[in-house]
N, C-alpha and C positions, 0 to 999 in steps of 0.2 A: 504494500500500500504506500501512495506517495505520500509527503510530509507536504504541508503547505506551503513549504519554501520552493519543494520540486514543481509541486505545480502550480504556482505563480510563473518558475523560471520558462515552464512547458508552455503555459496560454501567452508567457510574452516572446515565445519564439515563434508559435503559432501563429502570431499576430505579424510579427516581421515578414514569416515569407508569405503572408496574406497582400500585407500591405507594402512590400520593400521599397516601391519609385516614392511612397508618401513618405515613410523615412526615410531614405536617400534625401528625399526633399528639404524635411525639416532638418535633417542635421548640416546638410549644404548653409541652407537657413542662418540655423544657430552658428555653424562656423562662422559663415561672411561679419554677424553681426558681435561675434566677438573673440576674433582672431586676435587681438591683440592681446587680451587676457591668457585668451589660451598659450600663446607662444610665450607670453610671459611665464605664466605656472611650469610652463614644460622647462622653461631653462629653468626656473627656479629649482623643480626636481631633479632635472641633471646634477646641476652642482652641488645639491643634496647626496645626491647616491652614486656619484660617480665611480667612485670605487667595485659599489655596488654591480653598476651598467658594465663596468669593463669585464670585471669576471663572468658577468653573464654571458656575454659575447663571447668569450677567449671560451667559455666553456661549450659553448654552442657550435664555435669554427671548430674547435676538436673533436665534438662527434659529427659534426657535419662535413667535415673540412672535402671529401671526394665531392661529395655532389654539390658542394660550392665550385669548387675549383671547374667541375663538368660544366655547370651554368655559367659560370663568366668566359671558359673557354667559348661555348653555345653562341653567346653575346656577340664576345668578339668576332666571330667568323659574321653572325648577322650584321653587327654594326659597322664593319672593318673600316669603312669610309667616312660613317659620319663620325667615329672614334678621328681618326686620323683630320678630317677637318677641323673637329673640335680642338686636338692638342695644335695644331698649326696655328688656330685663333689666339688659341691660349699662351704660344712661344712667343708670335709678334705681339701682342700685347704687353705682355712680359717680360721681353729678351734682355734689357736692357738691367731689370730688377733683378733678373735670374742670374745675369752676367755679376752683376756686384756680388750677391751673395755666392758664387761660387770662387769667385777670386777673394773675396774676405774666408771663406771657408780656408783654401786654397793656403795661402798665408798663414792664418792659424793654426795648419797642420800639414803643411809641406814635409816637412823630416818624416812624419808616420807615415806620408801617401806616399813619399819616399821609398822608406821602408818594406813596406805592402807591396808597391810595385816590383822592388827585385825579388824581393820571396816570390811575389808570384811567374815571375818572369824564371827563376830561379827552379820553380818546382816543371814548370810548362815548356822551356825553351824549345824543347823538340816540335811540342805541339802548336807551339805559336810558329815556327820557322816552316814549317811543314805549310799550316793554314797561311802564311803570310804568300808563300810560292803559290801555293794556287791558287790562291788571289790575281799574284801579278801574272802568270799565264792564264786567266780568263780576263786580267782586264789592261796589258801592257800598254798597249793603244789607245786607250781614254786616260791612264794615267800620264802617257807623254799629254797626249791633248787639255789636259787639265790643269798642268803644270806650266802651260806653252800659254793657255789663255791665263793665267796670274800672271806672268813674266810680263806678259805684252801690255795689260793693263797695268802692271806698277811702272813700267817703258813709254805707256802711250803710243805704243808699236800699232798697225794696221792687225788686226785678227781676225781672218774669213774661212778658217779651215774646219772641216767638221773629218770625223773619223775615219772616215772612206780614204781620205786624202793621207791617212797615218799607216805608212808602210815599212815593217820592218825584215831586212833583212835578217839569214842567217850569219852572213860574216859584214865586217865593214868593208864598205867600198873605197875605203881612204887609207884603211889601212891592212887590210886582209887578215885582221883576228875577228874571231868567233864571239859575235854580241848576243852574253848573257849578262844575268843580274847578280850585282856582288852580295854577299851573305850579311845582310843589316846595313850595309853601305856604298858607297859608288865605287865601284871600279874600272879599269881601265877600259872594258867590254863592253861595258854598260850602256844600252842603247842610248841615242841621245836623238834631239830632234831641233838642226840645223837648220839655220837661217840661210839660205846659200848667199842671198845680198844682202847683209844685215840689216839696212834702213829699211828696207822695204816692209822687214815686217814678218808674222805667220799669215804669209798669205800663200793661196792655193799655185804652185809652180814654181813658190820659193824655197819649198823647203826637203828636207831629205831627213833620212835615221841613221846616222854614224855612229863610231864608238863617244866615250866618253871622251876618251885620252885626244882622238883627231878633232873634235870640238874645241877640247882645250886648246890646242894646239893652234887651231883655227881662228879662238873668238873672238874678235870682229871685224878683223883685219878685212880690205878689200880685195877685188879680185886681182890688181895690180901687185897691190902689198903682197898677198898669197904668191902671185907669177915672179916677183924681185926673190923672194923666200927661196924660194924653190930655185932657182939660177944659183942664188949664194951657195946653197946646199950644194947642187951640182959643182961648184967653184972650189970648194973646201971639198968635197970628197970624190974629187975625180976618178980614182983608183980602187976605187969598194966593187967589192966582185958580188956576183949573184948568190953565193956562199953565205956568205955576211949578210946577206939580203934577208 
C-alpha cells in the first residue's frame, strides 16, 4: 500500500506527463521572470558546496569516464567544423592575451620547460628522429616553399611560386653530391632552393634546388661575379686532374 507521500509524488507525475507543454510553459515562465534570482542562488550554492560539487563530479567521470570519453569522441567527429571554427574565433580574438600569458608562463619557468624538454627528447630521440624524417619526405617541397615565402617577405623579394614549380633533385646540379637532409641540422647536401638572379626574387623561372654548400657558395653574387669566380678558379688551378675532381 502507498504512503501519502508516494502518492502525492504519483498524481504529480501523472499530472506532468498529462500536462508537460503547460509546465514546460510555466517554468519557461517563472525562469524568464526571475532568472536573476535564480542565477544568483545557484552561485551562491556553488561557492557553498564546492568542494562538495567537485567530488561529485570527479566521482561521476570515474565510473562514467568510457562512455564520456565515447560521447565527446561522438561530438567531435559531428561537430568537427563548427568545433574548429569556434576555436579559430576564439584564437583571433585572443591571440594577443594568449600570447602574453604564455611568454609570462614561459619566463616563469623556462629552466623546468627546459628540463622537461630534454628528458623528453632524451627518452624519445629515436622516435622523434624517425617521425621528424617522415615528415620531411612527405612534405620537403612545401617546407623549401614555406621557408622561400618568409625569406622573400622579410626581403621584400617578388614571390609567385606555388609547389608545382619546387623540384628536387637526386644529386646537385652545381655540385654533383647526393641532396639529403642533415640529422637535426643543415648540411652540406641539404636541399636548398636558389634564386638563380637574386633580385628578381622567388619567382617562377628563377629559381632551382641545389645543395646547401653550392648556395653558400653562391649567395648573391651575380651572374658576372659567379662567371669572374669561376675564371679565377680556373686561373689558380690550372693543373687539377679529373682524379682530384
Amino acid at each position: 500500500m502507498l504512503t501519502d507521500k508516494e502518492k502525492k509524488a504519483a498524481k504529480a507525475k501523472e499530472y506532468r506527463e498529462a500536462n508537460k507543454e503547460k509546465v514546460a510553459d510555466k517554468k519557461r515562465e517563472y525562469y524568464e521572470a526571475n532568472k536573476e534570482e535564480i542565477a544568483a542562488k545557484k552561485k551562491e550554492y556553488r561557492e557553498a558546496n564546492k568542494e562538495k560539487i567537485a567530488a561529485k563530479k570527479k566521482k561521476y567521470r570515474e565510473a562514467n569516464k568510457e562512455e564520456i570519453a565515447a560521447k565527446k569522441k561522438e561530438y567531435r567527429e559531428a561537430n568537427k567544423e563548427k568545433i574548429a571554427a569556434k576555436a579559430k574565433e576564439y584564437f583571433e580574438a585572443n591571440k594577443e592575451e594568449k600570447a602574453a600569458h604564455k611568454k609570462e608562463y614561459y619566463e616563469a619557468n623556462k629552466e623546468e620547460i627546459a628540463a622537461k624538454r630534454k628528458e623528453y627528447y632524451e627518452a624519445n630521440k629515436e622516435e622523434i628522429a624517425a617521425k621528424a624524417k617522415e615528415y620531411y619526405e612527405a612534405n620537403k617541397e612545401k617546407m623549401l616553399l614555406t621557408s622561400a615565402k618568409k625569406r622573400a617577405k622579410k626581403s621584400g623579394l617578388p614571390f609567385d611560386i606555388t609547389l608545382k614549380d619546387i623540384v628536387i633533385p637526386d644529386v646537385c646540379p652545381a655540385l654533383g653530391i647526393r641532396l639529403e637532409r642533415g640529422q637535426g641540422k643543415v648540411q652540406a647536401g641539404s636541399p636548398s632552393l636558389d634564386k638563380i638572379v637574386p633580385h628578381k626574387g622567388y619567382v617562377k623561372g628563377n629559381i632551382q634546388v641545389i645543395s646547401h654548400k653550392a648556395n653558400a657558395m653562391k649567395l648573391d653574387a651575380s651572374a658576372k661575379e659567379l662567371y669572374n669566380f669561376a675564371q679565377w678558379i680556373l686561373t689558380v688551378y690550372p693543373q687539377i686532374s679529373e682524379k682530384e675532381l
